[in-house]
NUPA-550255 format. One record per residue: y negated, x negated, z of N, C-alpha, C, O in turn; residue number from 1. Coordinates in steps of 0.1 Angstrom, whole numbers. Layout:
ATOM     nyy     nxx     nzz    cayy    caxx    cazz     cyy     cxx     czz     oyy     oxx     ozz    nr
ATOM       Y       X       Z       Y       X       Z       Y       X       Z       Y       X       Z   NUM
...
//
This chain:
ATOM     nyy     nxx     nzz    cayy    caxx    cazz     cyy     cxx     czz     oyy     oxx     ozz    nr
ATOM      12      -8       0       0       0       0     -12      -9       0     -14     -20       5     1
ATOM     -20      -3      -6     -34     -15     -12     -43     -10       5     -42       2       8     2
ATOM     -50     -19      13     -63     -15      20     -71     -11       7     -73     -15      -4     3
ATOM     -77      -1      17     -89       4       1    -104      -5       7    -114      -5       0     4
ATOM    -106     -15      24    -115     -19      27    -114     -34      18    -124     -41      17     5
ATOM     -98     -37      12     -99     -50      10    -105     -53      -2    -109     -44     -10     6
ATOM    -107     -69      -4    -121     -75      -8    -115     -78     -23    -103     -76     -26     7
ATOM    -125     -82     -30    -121     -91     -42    -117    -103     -45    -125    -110     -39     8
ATOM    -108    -110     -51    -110    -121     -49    -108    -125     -63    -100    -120     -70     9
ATOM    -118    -137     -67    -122    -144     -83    -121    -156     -78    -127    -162     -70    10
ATOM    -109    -159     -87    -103    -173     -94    -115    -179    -105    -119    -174    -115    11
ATOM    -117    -191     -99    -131    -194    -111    -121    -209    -116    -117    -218    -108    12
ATOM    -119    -207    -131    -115    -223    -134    -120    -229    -141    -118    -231    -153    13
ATOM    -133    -239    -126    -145    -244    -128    -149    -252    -136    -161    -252    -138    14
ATOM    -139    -262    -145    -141    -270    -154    -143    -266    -166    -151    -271    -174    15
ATOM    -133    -251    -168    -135    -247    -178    -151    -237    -181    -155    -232    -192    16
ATOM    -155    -236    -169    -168    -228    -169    -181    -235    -176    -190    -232    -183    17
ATOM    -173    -249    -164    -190    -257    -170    -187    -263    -183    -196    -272    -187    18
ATOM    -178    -260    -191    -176    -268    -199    -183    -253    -214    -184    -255    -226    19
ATOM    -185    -242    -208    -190    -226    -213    -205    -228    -212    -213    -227    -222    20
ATOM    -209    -230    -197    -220    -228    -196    -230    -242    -203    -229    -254    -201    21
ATOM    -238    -235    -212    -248    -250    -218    -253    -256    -207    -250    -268    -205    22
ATOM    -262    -250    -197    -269    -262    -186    -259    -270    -180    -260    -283    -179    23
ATOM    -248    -263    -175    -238    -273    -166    -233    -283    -175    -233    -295    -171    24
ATOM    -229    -280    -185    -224    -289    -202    -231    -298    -205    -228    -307    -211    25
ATOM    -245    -295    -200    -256    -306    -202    -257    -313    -193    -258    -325    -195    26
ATOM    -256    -309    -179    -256    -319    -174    -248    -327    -168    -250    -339    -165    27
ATOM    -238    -320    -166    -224    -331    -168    -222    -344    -179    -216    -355    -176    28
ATOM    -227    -342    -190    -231    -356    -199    -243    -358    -195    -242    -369    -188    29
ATOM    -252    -356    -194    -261    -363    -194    -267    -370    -173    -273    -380    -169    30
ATOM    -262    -360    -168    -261    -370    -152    -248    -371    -149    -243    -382    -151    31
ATOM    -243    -364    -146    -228    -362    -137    -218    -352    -137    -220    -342    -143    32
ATOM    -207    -354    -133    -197    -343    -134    -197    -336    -117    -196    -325    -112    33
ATOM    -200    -352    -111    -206    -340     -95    -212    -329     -94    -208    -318     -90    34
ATOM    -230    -335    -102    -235    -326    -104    -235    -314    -109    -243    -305    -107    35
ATOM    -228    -315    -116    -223    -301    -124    -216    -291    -117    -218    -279    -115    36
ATOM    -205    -299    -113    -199    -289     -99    -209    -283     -92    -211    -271     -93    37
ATOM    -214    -292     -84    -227    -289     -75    -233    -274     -79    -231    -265     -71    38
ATOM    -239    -272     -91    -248    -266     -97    -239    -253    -100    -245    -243    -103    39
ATOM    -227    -252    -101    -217    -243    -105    -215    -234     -93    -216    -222     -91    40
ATOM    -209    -247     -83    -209    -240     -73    -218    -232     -62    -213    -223     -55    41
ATOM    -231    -235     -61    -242    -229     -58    -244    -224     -65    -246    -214     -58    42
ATOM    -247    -218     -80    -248    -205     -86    -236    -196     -81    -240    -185     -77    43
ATOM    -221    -197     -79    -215    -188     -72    -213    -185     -60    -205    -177     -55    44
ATOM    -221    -191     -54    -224    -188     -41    -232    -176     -36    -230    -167     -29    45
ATOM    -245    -180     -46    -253    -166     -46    -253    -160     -56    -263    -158     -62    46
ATOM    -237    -153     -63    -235    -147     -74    -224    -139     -63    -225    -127     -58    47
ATOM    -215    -146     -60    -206    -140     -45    -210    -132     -36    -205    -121     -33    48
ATOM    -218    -135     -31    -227    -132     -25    -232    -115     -28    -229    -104     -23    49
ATOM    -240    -120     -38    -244    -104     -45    -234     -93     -47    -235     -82     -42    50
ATOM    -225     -98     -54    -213     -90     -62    -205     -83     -47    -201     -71     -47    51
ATOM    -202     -91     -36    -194     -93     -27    -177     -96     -30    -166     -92     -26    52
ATOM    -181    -104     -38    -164    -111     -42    -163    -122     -30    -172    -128     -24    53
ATOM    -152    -123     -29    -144    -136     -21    -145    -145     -32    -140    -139     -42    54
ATOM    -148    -158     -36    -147    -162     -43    -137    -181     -44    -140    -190     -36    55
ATOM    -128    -182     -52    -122    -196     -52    -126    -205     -65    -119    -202     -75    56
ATOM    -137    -217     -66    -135    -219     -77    -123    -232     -72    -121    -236     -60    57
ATOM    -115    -238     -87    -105    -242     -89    -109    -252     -97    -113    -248    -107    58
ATOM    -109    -265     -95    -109    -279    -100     -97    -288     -99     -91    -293     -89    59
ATOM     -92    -291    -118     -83    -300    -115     -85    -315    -106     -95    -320    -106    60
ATOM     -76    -319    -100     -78    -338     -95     -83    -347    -103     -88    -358    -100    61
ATOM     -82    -340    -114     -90    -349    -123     -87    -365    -123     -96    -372    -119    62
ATOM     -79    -370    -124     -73    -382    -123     -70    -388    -112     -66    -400    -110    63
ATOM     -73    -382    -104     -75    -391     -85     -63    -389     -81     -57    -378     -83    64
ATOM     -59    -399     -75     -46    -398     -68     -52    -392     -54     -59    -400     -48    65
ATOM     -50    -382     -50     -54    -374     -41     -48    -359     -38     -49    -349     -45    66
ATOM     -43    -360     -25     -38    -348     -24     -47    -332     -24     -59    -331     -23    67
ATOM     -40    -323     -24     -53    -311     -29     -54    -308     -11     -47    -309      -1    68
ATOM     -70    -303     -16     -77    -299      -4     -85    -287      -9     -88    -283     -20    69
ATOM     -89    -283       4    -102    -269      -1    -114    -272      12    -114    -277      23    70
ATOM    -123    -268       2    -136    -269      12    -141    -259      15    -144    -254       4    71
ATOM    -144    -251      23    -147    -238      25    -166    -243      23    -171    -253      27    72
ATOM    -173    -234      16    -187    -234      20    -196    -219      26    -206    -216      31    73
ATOM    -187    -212      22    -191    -200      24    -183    -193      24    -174    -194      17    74
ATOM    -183    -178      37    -180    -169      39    -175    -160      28    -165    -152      30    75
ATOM    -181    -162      14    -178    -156       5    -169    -169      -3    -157    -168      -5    76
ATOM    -174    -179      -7    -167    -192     -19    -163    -202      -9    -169    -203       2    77
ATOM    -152    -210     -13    -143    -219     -16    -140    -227     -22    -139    -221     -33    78
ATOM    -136    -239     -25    -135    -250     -35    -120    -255     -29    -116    -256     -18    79
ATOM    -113    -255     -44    -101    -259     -38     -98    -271     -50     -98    -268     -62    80
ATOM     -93    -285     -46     -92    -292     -55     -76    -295     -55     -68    -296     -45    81
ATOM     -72    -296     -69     -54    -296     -70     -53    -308     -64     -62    -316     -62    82
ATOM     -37    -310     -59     -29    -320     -62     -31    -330     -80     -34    -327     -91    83
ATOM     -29    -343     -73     -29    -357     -81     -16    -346     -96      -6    -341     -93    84
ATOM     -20    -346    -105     -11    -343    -117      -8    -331    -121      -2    -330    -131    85
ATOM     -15    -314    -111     -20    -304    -108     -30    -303    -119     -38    -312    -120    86
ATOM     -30    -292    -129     -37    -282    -133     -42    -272    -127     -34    -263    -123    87
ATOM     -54    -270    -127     -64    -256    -121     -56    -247    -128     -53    -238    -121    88
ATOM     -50    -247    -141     -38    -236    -148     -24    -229    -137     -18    -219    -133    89
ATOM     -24    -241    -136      -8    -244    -128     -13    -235    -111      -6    -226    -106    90
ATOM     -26    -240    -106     -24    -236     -94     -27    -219     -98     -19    -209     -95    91
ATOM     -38    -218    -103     -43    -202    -107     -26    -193    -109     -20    -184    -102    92
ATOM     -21    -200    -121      -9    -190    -124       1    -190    -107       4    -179    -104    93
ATOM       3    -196    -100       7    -196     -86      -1    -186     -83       4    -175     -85    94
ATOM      -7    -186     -80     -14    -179     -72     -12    -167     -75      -7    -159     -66    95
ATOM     -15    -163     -89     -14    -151     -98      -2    -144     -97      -1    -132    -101    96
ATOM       9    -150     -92      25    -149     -97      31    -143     -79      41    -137     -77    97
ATOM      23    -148     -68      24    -145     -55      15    -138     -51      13    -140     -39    98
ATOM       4    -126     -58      -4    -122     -53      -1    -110     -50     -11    -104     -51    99
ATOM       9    -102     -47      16     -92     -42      15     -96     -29      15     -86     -22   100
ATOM      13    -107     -24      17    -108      -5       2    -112      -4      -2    -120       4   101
ATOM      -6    -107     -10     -19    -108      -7     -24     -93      -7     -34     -89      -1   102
ATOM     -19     -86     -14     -27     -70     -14     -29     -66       0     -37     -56       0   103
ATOM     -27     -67       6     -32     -60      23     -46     -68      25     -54     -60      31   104
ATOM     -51     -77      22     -63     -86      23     -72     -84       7     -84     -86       7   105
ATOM     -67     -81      -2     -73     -80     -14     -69     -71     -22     -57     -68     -23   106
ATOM     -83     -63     -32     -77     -50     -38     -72     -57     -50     -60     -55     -54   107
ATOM     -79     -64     -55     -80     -71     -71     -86     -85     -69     -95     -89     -61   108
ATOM     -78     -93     -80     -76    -102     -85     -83    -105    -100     -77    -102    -110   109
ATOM     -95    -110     -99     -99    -113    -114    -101    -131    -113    -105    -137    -104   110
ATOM     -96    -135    -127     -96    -146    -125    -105    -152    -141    -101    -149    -152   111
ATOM    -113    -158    -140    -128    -164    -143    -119    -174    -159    -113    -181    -152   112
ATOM    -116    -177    -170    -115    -186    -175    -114    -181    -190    -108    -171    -192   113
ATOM    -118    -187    -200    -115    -186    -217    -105    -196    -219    -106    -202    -229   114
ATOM     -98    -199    -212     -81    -202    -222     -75    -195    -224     -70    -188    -215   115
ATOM     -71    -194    -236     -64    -182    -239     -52    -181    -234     -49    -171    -228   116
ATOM     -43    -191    -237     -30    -192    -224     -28    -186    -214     -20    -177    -212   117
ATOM     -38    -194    -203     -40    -187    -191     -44    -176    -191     -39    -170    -181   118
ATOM     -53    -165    -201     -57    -151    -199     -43    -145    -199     -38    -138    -191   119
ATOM     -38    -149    -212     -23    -135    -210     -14    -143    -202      -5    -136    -199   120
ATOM     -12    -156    -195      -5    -157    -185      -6    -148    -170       2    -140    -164   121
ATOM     -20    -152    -168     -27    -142    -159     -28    -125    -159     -27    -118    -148   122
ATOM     -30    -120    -169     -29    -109    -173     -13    -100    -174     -11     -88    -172   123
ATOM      -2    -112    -178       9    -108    -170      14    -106    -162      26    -101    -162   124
ATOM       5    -112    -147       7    -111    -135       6    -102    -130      13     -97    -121   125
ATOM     -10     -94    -137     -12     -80    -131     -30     -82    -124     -36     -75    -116   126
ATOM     -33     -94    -129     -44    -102    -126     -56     -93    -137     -52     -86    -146   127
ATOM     -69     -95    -135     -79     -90    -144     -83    -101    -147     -83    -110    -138   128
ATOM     -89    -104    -159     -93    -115    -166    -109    -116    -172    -115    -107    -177   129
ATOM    -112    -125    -169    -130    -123    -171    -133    -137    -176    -131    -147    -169   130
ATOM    -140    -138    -190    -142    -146    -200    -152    -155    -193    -159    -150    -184   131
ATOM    -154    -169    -196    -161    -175    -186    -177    -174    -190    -187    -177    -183   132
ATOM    -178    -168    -203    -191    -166    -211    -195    -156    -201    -206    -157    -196   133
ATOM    -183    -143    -198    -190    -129    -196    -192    -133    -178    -201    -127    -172   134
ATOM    -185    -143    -171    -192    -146    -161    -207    -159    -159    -216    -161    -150   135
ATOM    -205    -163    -171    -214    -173    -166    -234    -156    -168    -245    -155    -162   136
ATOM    -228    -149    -181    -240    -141    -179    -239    -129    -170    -249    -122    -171   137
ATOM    -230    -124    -163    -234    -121    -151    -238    -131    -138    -243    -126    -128   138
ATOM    -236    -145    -139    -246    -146    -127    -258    -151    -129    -265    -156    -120   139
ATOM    -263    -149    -143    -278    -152    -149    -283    -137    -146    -294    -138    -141   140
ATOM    -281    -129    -147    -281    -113    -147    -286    -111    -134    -295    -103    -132   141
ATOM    -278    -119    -121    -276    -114    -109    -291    -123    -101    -297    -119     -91   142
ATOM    -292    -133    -108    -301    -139    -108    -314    -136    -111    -323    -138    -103   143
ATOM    -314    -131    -122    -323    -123    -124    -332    -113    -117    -344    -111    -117   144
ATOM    -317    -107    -110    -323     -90    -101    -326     -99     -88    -333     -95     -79   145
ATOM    -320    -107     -87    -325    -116     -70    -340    -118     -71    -348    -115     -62   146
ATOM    -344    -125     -85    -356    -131     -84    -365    -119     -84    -376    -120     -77   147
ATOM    -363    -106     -92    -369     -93     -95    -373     -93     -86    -384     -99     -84   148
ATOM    -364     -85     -74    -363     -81     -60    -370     -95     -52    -373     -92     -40   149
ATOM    -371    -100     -53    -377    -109     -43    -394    -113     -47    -403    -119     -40   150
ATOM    -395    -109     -59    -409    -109     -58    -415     -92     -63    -426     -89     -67   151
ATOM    -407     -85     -61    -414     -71     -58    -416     -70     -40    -426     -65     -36   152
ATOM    -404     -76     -31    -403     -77     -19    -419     -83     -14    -426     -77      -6   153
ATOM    -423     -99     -22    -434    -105     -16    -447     -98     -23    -458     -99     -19   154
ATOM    -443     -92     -34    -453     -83     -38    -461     -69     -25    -472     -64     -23   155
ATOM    -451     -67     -21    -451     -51     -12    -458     -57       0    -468     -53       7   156
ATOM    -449     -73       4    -458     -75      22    -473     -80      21    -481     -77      29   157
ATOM    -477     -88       8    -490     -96       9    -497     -84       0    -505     -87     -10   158
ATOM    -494     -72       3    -502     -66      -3    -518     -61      10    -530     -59       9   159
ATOM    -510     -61      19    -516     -59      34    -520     -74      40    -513     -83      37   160
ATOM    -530     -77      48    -530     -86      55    -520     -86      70    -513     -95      73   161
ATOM    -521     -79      75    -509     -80      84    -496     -77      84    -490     -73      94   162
ATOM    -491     -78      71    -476     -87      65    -477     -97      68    -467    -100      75   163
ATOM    -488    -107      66    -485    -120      64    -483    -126      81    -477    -136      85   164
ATOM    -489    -118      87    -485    -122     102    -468    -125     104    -459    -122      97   165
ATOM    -469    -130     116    -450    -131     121    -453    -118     125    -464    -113     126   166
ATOM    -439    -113     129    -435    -103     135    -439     -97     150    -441     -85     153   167
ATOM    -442    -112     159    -445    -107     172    -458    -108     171    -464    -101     180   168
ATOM    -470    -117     159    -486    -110     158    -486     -95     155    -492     -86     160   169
ATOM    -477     -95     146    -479     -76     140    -479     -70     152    -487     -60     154   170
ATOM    -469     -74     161    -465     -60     169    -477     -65     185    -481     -56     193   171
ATOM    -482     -77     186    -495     -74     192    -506     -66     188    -512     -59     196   172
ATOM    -510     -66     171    -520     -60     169    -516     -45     170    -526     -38     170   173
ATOM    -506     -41     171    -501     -26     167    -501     -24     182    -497     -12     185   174
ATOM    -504     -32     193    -502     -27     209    -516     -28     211    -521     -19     218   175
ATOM    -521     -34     208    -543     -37     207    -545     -23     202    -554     -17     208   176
ATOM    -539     -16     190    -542      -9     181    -544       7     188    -552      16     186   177
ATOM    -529       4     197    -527      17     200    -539      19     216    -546      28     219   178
ATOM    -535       6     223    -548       6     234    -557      12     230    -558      23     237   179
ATOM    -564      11     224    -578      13     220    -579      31     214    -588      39     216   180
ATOM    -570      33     207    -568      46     206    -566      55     213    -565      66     208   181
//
């Protein structure tokens, strides 16, 4: 039986994202491949965030002899790096192939990537599949409505001069205010 409270959870397979998105594409050659992570992973942070997905992005070892770890950064996202010789394919389809013992914790399963392989691998799991184009412009999208809302928000307080006060000036002038009345 599915919880109908449980969450989403999105498989992001991050190499192949930034390798979708032009800025991260850019700058991955032209500064870093850190950086690009970096820059990926903070755009899903406050993409997670909004949407309220649980989010995992998934990075092969990329040549390091290094065993896999995960870094948690947020309540919402996760960074999980494979095992030394591990494919972000390999772990996703795992994941995808055992996510039945996960339905009490999660309604759905969408998992973030344009290989085609992995989409109908994934998709035979019972997984939902989401093009890394069609995610990279929803979190330009989400972005968007953050930035909207955040400057209709500073639009509405500095429209007043006592917005711009802290909280405990306001609520002096509003006890001065009422005195006197």
């Amino acid at each position: 039986m599915i919880n109908k409270n449980a969450e989403i959870l999105l498989l992001v397979d991050g190499y192949n994202v930034i390798g979708t998105w032009t800025a991260l594409k850019n700058t991955r050659d032209s500064s870093s491949l850190d950086q690009a992570r970096r820059e990926l992973v903070e755009s899903l942070i406050n993409y997670s965030a909004t949407v309220g997905y649980k989010t995992q992005v998934v990075f092969d070892a990329h040549y390091q002899n290094t065993p896999s770890y995960s870094e948690n950064w947020t309540k919402h996202l996760s960074v999980y790096y494979t095992n030394f010789a591990e494919t972000a394919d390999t772990y996703i389809e795992r994941l995808c192939a055992s996510f039945n013992r996960y339905q009490d914790k999660y309604a759905r399963l969408l998992v973030a990537t344009s290989d085609r392989a992995q989409r109908l691998t994934v998709t035979g799991y019972g997984a939902e599949w989401l093009s890394s184009q069609k995610l990279v412009a929803e979190i330009e999208e989400s972005r968007q409505v953050r930035k909207k809302s955040k400057r209709q928000e500073k639009q509405t307080q500095t429209r007043f001069l006592v917005n711009s006060l802290d909280p405990k000036a306001q609520q002096r002038l509003k006890d001065l205010l009422h005195q006197k009345g």
